[in-house]
Structures are given as structure tokens and as C-alpha cells.
Backbone bond lengths (Angstrom), bond angles and torsions (degrees), N, CA, C in turn:
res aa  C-N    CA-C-N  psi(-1)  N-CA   C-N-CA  omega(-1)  CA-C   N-CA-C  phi
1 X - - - 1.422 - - 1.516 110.21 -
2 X 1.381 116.02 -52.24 1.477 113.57 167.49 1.804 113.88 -31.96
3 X 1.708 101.18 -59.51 0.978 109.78 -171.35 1.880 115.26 -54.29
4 X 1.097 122.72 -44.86 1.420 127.16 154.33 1.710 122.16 -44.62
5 X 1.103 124.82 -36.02 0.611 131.19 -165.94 1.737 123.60 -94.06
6 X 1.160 104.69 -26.35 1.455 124.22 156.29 1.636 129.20 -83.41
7 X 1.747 107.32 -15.76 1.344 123.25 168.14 1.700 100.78 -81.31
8 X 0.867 129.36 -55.15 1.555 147.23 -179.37 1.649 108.04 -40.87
9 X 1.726 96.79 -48.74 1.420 86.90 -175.12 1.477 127.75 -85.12
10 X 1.789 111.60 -25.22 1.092 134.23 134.43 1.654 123.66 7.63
11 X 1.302 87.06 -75.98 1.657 113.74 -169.21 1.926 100.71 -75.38
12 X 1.394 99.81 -52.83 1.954 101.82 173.99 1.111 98.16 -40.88
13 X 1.560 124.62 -47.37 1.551 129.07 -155.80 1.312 113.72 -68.46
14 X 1.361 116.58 -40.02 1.714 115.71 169.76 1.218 112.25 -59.50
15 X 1.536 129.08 -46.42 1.220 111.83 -156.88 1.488 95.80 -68.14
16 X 1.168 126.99 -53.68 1.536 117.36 -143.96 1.670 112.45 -84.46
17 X 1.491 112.74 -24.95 1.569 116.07 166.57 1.220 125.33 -56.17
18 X 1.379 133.80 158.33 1.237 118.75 -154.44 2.092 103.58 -104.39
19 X 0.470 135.54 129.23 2.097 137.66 -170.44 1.602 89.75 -54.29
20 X 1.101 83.30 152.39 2.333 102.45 -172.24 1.602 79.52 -102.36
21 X 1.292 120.19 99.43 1.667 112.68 157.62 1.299 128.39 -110.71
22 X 1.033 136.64 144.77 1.554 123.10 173.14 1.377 128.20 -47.49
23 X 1.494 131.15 115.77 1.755 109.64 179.80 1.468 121.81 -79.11
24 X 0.757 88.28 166.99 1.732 114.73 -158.94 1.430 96.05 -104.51
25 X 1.509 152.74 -8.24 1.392 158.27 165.28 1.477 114.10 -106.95
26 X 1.067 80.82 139.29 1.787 84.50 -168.86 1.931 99.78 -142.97
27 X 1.108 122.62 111.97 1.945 126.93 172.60 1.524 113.03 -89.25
28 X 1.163 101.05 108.95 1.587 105.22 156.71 1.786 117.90 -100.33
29 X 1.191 121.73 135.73 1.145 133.67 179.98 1.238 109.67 115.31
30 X 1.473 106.84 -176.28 1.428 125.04 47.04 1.979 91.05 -103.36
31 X 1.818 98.20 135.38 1.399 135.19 -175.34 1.521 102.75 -64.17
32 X 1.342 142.22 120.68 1.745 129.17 168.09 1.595 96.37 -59.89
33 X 1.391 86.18 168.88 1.490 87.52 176.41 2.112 91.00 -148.86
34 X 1.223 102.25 122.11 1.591 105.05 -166.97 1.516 103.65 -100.44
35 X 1.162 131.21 145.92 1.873 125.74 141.66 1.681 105.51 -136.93
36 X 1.132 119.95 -166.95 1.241 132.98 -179.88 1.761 99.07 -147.26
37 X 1.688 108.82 145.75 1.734 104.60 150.16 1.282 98.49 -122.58
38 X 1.488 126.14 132.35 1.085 123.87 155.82 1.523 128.58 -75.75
39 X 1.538 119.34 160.18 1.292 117.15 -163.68 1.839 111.00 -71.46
40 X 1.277 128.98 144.02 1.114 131.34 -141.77 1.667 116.60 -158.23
41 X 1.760 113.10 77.96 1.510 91.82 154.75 1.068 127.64 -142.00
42 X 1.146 118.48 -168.57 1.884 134.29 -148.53 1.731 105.49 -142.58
43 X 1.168 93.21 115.93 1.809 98.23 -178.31 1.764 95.69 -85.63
44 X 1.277 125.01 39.28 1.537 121.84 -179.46 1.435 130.88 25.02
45 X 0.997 125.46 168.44 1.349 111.34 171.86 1.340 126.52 -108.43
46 X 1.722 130.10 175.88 1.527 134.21 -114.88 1.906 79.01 -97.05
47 X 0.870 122.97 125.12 1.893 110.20 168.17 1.831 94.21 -101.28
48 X 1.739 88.34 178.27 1.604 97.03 -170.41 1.716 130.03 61.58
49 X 1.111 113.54 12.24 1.881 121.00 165.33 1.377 78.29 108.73
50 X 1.832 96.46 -171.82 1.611 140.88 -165.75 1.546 94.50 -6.29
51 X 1.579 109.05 158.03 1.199 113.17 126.46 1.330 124.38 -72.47
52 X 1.140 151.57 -13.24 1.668 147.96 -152.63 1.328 92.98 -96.67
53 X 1.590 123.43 117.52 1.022 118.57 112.59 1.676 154.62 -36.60
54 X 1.482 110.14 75.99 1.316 144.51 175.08 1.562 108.79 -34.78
55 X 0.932 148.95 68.72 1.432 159.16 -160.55 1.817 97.89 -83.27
56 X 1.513 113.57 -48.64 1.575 114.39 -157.37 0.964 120.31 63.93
57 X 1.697 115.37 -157.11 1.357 113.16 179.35 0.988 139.84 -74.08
58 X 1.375 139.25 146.29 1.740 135.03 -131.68 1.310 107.50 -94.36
59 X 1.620 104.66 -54.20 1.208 138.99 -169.64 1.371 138.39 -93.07
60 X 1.326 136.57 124.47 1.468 117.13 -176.14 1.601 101.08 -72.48
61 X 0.929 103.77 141.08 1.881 124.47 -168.16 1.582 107.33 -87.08
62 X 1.550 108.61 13.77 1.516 101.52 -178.19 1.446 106.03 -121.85
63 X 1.690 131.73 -8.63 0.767 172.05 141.38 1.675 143.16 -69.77
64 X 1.057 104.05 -51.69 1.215 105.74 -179.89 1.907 114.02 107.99
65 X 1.358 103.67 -41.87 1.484 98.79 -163.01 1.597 124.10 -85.61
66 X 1.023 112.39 -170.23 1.735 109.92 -172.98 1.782 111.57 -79.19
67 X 1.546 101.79 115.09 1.546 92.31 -176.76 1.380 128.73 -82.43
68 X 2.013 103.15 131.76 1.183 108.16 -173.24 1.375 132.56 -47.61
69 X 1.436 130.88 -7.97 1.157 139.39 175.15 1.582 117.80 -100.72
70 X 1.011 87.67 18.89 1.856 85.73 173.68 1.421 106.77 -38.76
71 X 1.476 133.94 150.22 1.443 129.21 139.25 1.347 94.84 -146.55
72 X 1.671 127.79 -161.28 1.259 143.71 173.73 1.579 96.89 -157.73
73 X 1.519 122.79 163.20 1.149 111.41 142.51 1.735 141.28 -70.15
74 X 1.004 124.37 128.65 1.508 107.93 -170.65 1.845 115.76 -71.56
75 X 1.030 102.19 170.92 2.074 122.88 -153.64 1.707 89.21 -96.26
76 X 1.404 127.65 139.41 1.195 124.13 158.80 1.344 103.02 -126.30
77 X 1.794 113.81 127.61 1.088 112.99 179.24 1.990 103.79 -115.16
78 X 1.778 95.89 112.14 1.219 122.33 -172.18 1.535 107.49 -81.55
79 X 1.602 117.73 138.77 1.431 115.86 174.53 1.234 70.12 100.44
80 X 1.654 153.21 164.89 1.311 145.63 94.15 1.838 66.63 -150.77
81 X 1.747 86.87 158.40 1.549 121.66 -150.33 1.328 104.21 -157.47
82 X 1.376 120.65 135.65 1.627 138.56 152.83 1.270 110.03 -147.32
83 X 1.704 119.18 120.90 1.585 103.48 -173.29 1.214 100.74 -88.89
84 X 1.422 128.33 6.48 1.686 125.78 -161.68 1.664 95.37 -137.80
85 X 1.291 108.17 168.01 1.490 123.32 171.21 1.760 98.74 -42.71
86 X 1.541 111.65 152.74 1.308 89.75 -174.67 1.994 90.04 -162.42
87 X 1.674 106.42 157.90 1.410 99.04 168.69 1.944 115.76 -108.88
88 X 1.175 112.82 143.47 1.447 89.21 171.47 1.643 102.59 -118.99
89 X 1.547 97.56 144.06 1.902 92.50 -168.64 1.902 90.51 -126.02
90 X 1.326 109.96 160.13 1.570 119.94 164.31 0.953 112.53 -157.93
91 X 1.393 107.25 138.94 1.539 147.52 -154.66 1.455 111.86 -93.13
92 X 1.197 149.46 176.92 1.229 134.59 134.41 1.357 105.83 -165.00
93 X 1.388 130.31 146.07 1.700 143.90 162.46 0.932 118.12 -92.48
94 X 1.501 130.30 147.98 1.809 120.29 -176.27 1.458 89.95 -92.55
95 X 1.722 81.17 162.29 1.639 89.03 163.06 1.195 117.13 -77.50
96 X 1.437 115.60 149.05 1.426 118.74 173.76 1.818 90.79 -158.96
97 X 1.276 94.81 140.72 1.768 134.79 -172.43 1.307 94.40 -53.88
98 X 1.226 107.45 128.28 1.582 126.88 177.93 1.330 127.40 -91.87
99 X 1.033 130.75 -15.22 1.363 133.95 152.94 1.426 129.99 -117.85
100 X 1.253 128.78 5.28 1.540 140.71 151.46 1.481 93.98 -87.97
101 X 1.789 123.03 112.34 0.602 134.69 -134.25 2.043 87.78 -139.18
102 X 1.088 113.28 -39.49 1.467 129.01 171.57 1.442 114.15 -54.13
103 X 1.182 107.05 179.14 1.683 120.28 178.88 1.405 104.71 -112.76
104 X 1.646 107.48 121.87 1.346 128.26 -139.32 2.142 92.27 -81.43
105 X 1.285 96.93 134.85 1.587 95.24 175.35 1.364 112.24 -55.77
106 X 1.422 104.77 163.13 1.585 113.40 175.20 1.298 122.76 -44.63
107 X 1.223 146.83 149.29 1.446 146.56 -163.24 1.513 112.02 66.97
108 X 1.172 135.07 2.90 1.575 120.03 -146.00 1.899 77.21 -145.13
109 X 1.566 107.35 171.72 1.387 133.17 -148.61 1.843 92.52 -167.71
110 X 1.516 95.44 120.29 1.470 90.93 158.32 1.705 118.04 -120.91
111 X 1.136 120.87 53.85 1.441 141.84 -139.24 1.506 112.81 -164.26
112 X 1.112 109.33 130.18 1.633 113.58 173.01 1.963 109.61 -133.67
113 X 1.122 97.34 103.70 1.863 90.03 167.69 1.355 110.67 -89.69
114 X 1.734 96.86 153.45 1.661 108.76 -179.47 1.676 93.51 -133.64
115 X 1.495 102.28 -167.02 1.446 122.95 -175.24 1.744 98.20 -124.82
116 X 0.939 113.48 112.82 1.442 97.46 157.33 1.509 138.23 -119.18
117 X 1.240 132.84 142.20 1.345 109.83 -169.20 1.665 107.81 -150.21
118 X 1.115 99.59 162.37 1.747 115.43 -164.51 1.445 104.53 -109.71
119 X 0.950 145.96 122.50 1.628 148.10 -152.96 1.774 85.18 -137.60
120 X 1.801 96.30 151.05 1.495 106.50 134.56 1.778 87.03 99.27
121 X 1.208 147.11 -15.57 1.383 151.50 155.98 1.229 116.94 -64.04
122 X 1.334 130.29 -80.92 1.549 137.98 132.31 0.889 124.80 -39.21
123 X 1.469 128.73 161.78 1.134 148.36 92.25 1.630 137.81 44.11
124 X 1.942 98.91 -85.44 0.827 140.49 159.38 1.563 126.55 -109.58
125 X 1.457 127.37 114.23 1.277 131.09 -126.74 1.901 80.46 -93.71
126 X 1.767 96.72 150.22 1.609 90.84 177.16 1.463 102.21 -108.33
127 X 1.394 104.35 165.99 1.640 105.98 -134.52 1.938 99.52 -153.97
128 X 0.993 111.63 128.15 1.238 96.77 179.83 1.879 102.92 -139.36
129 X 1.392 129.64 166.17 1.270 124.55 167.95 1.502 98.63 -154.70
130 X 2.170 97.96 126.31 1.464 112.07 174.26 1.520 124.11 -55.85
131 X 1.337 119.84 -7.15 1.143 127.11 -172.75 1.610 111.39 -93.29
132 X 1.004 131.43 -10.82 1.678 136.61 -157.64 1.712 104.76 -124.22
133 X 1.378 125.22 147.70 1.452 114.96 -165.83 1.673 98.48 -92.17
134 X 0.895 97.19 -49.48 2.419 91.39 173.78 1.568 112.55 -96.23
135 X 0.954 111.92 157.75 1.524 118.05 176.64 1.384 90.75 -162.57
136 X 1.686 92.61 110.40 1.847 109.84 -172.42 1.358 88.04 -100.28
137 X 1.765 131.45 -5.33 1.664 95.74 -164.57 2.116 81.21 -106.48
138 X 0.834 117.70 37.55 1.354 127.77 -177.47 1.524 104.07 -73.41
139 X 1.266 122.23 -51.39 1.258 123.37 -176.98 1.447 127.30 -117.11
140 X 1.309 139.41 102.04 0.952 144.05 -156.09 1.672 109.81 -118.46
141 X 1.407 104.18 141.64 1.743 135.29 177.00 1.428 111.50 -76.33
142 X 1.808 111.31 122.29 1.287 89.04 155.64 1.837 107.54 -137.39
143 X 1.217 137.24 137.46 1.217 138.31 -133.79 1.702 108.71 -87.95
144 X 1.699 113.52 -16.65 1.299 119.07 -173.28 1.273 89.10 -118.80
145 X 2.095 91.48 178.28 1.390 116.83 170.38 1.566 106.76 -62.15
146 X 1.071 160.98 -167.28 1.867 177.18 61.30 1.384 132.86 -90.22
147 X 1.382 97.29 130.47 1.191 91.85 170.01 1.736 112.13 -124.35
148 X 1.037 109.22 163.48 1.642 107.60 -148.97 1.671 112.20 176.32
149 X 1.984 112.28 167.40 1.005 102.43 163.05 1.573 118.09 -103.80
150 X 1.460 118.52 170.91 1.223 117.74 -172.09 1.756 100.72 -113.51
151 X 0.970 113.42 137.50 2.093 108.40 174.43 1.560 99.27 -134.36
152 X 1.670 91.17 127.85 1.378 105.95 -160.63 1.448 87.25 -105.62
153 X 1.198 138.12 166.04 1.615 136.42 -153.60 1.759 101.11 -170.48
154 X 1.043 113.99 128.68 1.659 98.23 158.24 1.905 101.43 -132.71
155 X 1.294 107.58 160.27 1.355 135.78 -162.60 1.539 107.04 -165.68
156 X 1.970 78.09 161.31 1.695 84.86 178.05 2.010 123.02 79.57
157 X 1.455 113.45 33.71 1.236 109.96 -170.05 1.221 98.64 -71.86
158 X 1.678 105.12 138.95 1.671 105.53 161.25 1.646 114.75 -153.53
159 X 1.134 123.46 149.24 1.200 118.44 -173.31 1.133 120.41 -73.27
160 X 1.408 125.61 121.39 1.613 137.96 169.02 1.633 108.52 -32.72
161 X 1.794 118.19 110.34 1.377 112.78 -179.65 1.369 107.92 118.69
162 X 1.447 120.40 -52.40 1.772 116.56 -153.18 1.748 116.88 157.16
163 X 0.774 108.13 -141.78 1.339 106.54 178.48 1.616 112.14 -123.06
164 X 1.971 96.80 61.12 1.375 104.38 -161.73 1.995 98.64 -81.14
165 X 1.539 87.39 -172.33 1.655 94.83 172.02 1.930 93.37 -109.70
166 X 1.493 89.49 154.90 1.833 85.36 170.88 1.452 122.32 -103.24
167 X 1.382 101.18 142.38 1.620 101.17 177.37 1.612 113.18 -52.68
168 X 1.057 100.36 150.73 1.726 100.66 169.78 1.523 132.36 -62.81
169 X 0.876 130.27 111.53 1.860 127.15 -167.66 1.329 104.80 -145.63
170 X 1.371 115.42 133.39 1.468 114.41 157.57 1.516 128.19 -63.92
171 X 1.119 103.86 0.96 1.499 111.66 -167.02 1.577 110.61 -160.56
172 X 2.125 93.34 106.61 1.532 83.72 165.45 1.442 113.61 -121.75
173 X 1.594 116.29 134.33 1.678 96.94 -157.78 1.371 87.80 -122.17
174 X 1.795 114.79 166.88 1.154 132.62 161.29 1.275 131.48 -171.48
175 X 1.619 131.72 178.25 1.755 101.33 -169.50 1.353 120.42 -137.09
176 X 1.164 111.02 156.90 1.556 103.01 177.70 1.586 101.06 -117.93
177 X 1.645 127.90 138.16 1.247 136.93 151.36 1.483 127.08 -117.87
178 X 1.151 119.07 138.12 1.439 135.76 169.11 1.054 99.83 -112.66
179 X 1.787 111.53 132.25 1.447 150.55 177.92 1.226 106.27 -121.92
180 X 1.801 128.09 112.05 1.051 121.20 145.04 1.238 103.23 -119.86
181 X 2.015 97.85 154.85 1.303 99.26 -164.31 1.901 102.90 -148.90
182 X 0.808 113.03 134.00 1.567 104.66 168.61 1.235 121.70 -48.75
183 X 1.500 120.73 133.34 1.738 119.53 -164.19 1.857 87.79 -107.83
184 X 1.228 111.93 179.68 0.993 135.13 -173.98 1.614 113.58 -112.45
């Protein structure tokens, strides 16, 4: 009876235990998964027509000298981008007459200084003028990523020298640049 009785249970015992099988699933990971963005910006581009600052005529024509009302409209450069801390700096050259090529007689100026400046990045707008030998507020910090517009502006015309008259030229050219750049 033992002996029955230990065969019996045996057999109960298979059915209801569960079979030792090999699995068929197998987990690897969790897998890294890497990228990089590198630092990245874009001085956008010019909205509202030309790039050229359209200045016209320099001078009041009854006179001779540089007119006090100069303005232009100012440049908006739309889209501008830094995904990282970043500096934006601007440059500028005066105008000076492109084909009077000589050294302008006494009383006379072949040269025009302006102010130019880049607003709307900073804070504190960076700012530069062709007439002055440093321009510390030229380059300006800003501590985050932004995105934004930039308005480039010039002001402040004055004649290279004094309160000269200008030689006659069909052409007085000069430039403005904006640099943004990822800072470190």
C-alpha cells in the first residue's frame, strides 16, 4: 500500500507542477542612447526689403554741409538664434567718397561718421561709432540660449574732421556688421 501510494502521488505530482522549460525571452538593457547639439547661431535674415542702408543725400544743397537731419530707416534682422550663451558685437566703417580718392582741401571732409547700434539681444544695446578709437559698449554678453529679433539702427551723422563741407562724390559708402557668436 505504501508502495501505491507513493506511485499515485508521483503521478498527482506531474500533473499539477509546473515543466522546468527553457525560456524563450531573453532582456538586454536598458541600451544608452547618446546624441550631441552643438553650439549654434544665426544672425537671421534682413526683413522689410534691401539690405542697404539708403542714407541719400548727405548734404543740404544750399550750403554745402552735412545735414542735421540725417536718419534712415533701421534693418531688422528676423530669425536670429543662439542655442548657447552667446556674444553679439558690431562693427562699423564711415562713409567715405569713393572716387575722390585725394586729400580733401582745407574746409572740406571726404568722410561721414555715424553711430550704429544693434538693439533687442541684450539688455544693453551694442553700439559702436566710426568716429571714436575704442568702443567698449561694442560687444555685448548675454548669459542664455535666445531667440529673438535684432534692430540694427544708425544715428548721430557727423562729418569726419569738424564741421567740414563734403567734397562732391556720387558715392558715399560704408558698413555695418553684426556678429553673433557663441561665448564660452
Amino acid at each position: 500500500m505504501t508502495r501505491s501510494l507513493f506511485i499515485a502521488l508521483a503521478v498527482a505530482s506531474s500533473f499539477g507542477a509546473p515543466a522546468f522549460a527553457q525560456s524563450t525571452t531573453a532582456v538586454a538593457g536598458p541600451l544608452p542612447i547618446t546624441g550631441n547639439v552643438p553650439s549654434v547661431c544665426t544672425a537671421g535674415a534682413i526683413s522689410g526689403g534691401s539690405n542697404v542702408f539708403g542714407v541719400g543725400v548727405l548734404v543740404d544743397t544750399s550750403t554745402g554741409f552735412l545735414l542735421n537731419t540725417l536718419s534712415v530707416p533701421a534693418k531688422t534682422l528676423s530669425g536670429s538664434f543662439c542655442n548657447t550663451r552667446s556674444t553679439i558685437a558690431i562693427a562699423a566703417t564711415r562713409m567715405t567718397a569713393q572716387s575722390s580718392g585725394a586729400t580733401p582741401p582745407a574746409g572740406f571732409t571726404n568722410a561721414v561718421n555715424f553711430t550704429a547700434t544693434a538693439s533687442g539681444w541684450t539688455p544693453t544695446a551694442a553700439a559702436t561709432s566710426t568716429g571714436t578709437g575704442t568702443n567698449p559698449g561694442a560687444n555685448q554678453l548675454r548669459d542664455t540660449a535666445f531667440a529673438g529679433d535684432i534692430v540694427v539702427s544708425l544715428s548721430n551723422f557727423a562729418p569726419a574732421g569738424g564741421p567740414l563741407r563734403l567734397v562732391a562724390d556720387p558715392e558715399y559708402r560704408g558698413t555695418v556688421t553684426v556678429t553673433l557668436a557663441a561665448a564660452n
